[in-house]
C-alpha positions as CSV (number, residue, x, y, z in Angstrom):
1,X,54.7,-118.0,-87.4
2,X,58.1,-119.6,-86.4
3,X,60.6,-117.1,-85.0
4,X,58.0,-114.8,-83.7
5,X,57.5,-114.8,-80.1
6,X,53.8,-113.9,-79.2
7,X,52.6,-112.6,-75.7
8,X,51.6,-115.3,-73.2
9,X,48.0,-115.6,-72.9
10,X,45.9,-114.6,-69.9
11,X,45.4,-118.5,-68.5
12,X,49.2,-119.5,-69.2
13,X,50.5,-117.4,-66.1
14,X,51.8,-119.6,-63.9
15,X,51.9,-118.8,-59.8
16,X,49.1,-116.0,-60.2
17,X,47.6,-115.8,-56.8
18,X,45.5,-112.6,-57.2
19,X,41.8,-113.8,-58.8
20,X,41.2,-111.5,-62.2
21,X,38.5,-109.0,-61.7
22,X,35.0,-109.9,-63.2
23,X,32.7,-107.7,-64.6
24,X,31.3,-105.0,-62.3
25,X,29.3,-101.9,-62.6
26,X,29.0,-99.1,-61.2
27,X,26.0,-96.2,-61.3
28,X,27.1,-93.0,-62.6
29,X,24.8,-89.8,-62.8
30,X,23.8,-88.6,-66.4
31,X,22.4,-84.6,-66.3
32,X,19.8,-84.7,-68.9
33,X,19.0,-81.3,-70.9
34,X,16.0,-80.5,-72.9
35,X,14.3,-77.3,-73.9
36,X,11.8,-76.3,-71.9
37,X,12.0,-78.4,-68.2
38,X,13.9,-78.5,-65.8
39,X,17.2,-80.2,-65.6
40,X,17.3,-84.3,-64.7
41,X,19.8,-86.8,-63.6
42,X,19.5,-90.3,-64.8
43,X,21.6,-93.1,-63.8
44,X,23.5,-95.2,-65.9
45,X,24.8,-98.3,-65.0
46,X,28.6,-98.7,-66.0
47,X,30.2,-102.0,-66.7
48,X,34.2,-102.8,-66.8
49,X,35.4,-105.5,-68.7
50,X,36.3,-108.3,-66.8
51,X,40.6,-108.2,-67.2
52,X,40.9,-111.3,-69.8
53,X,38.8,-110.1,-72.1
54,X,41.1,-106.3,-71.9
55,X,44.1,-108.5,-71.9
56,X,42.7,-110.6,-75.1
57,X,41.8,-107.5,-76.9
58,X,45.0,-105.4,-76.3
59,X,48.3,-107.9,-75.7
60,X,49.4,-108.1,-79.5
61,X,49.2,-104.6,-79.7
62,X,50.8,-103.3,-76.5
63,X,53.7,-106.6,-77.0
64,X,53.8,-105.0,-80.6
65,X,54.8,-101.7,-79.6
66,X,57.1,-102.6,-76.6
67,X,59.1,-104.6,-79.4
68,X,59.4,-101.7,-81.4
69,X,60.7,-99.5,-78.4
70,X,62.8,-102.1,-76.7
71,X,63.7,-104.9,-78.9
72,X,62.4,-108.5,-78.1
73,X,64.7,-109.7,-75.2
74,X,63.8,-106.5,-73.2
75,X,59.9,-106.3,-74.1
76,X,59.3,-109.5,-72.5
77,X,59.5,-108.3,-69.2
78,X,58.2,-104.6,-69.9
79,X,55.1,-106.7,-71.2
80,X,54.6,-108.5,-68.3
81,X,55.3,-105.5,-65.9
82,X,52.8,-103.2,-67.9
83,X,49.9,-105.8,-67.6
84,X,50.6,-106.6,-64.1
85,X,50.5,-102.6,-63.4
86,X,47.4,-102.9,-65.5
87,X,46.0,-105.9,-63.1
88,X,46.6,-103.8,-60.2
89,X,45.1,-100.8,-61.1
90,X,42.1,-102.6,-63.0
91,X,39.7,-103.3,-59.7
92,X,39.4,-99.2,-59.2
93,X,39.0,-98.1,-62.6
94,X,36.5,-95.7,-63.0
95,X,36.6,-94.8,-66.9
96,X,36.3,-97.3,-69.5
97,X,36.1,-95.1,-72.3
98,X,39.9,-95.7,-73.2
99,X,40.9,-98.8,-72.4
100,X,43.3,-98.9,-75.6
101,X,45.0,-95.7,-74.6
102,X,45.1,-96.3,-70.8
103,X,47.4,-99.5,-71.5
104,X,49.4,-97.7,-73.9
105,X,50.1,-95.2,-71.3
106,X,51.5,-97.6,-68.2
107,X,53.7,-99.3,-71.6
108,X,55.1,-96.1,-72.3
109,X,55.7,-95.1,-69.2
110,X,57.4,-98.6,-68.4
111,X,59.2,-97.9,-71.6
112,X,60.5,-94.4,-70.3
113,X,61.8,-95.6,-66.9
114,X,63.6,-98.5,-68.8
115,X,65.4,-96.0,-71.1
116,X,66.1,-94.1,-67.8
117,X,67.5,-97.5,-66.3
118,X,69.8,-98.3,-69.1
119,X,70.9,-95.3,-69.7
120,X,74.7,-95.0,-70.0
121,X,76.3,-91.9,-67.8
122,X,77.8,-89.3,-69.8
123,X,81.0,-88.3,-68.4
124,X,83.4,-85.3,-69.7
125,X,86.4,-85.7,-71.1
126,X,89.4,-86.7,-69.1
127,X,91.3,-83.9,-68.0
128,X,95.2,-83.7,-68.0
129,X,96.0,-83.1,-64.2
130,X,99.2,-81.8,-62.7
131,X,100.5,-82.5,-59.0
132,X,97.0,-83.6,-58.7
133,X,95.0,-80.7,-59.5
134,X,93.2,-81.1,-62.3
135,X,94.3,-78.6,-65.9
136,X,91.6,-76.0,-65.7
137,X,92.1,-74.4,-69.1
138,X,91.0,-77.4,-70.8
139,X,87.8,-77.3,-68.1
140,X,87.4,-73.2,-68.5
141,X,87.7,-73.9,-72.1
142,X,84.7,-76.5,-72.2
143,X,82.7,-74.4,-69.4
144,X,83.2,-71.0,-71.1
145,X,79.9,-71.1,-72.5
146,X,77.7,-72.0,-69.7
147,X,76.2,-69.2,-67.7
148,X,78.0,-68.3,-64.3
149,X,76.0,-71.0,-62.0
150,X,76.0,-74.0,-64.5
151,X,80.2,-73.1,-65.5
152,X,80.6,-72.7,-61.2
153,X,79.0,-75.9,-60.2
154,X,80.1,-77.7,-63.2
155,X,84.2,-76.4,-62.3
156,X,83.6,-77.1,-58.7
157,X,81.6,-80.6,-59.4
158,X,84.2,-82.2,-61.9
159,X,87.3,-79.5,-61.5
160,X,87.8,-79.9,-57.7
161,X,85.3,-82.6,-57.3
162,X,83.3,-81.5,-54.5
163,X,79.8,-82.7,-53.0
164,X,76.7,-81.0,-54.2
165,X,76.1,-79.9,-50.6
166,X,79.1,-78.2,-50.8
167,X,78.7,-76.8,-54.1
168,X,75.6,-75.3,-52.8
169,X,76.6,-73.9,-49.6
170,X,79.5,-72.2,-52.5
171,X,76.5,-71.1,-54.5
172,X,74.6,-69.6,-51.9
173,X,71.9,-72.5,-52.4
174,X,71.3,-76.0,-51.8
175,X,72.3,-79.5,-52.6
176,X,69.3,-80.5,-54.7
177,X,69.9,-76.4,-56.9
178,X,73.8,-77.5,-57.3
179,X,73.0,-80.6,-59.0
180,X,70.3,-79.6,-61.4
181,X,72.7,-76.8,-62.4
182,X,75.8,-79.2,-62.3
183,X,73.5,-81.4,-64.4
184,X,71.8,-78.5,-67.1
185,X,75.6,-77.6,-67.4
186,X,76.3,-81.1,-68.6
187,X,73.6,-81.3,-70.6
188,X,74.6,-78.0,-72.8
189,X,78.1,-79.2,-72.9
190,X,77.5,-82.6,-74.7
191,X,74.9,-80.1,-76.9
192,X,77.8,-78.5,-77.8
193,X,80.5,-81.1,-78.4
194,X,78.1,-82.7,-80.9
């Protein structure tokens, strides 16, 4: 398996100064139903799985996926963040039904906000300006298709370059209204250019 990079196993952390959880239970309340009595609760005693053996069982397949997402330089870390999430949350877990799909969730959410991180800002195109205003045909022409509050906030955001808390005292609304419609305005535009 040479060129393969595999996931670091559970005892190869080095520094880890928070003890792995063991095995612990917990009693849970089971209504039993039969024909004829009366309703009964039984308890059930509920183990967790101390963390190596959850780490053992899903690593490969959670590094696996992260690869696939990422690519191997960036997966790396996104592993090591989604366990240690995983390590963290592991002492108050109260289902243990879905282990798998519980550690596929905190990786795909890890993967989501590193897509979010990465992401490169979209800008518009650079518009031809005379004495220092910019040329707002080329603008009205792009924005011509938005409706009235995305095209405003979009002319007043990128034509005259205002604030957003200016944009939404203009608008009759706020800051945080001005940029989701600056930024749905955007979002139709690039639709649109593609």
């Amino acid at each position: 398996m040479r060129g393969r990079s595999r996931p670091p196993a559970a005892h190869s952390r080095p520094g880890r100064t928070r003890p792995i959880p063991r095995v612990r239970s917990r009693r849970r309340a089971r209504l039993i139903l039969t024909p004829g009595t009366r309703p009964a609760l039984q308890h059930v005693e509920v183990t967790v799985p101390p963390f190596e053996r959850f780490y053992e069982q899903h690593r490969n397949e959670v590094y696996a996926f992260l690869v696939r997402r990422l690519g191997r330089d960036r997966a790396e870390d996104a592993f090591q963040e989604t366990f240690l999430r995983a390590l963290r949350a592991y002492p108050n877990l109260r289902h243990t039904e879905h282990l798998r799909a519980w550690a596929f969730t905190i990786a795909g959410r890890i993967v989501i906000d590193e897509h979010r991180r990465t992401r490169p800002e979209a800008e518009l195109p650079d518009l031809a300006t005379e004495d220092g205003r910019p040329a707002f045909a080329e603008l009205e022409h792009l924005a011509d298709q938005l409706p009235p509050t995305e095209r405003a906030a979009v002319v007043l955001r990128y034509g005259y370059d205002l604030d957003y808390a200016d944009i939404g005292a203009a608008l009759g609304s706020n800051a945080t209204a001005a940029r989701q419609a600056a930024s749905s305005g955007i979002r139709r535009l690039r639709k649109e250019s593609k």
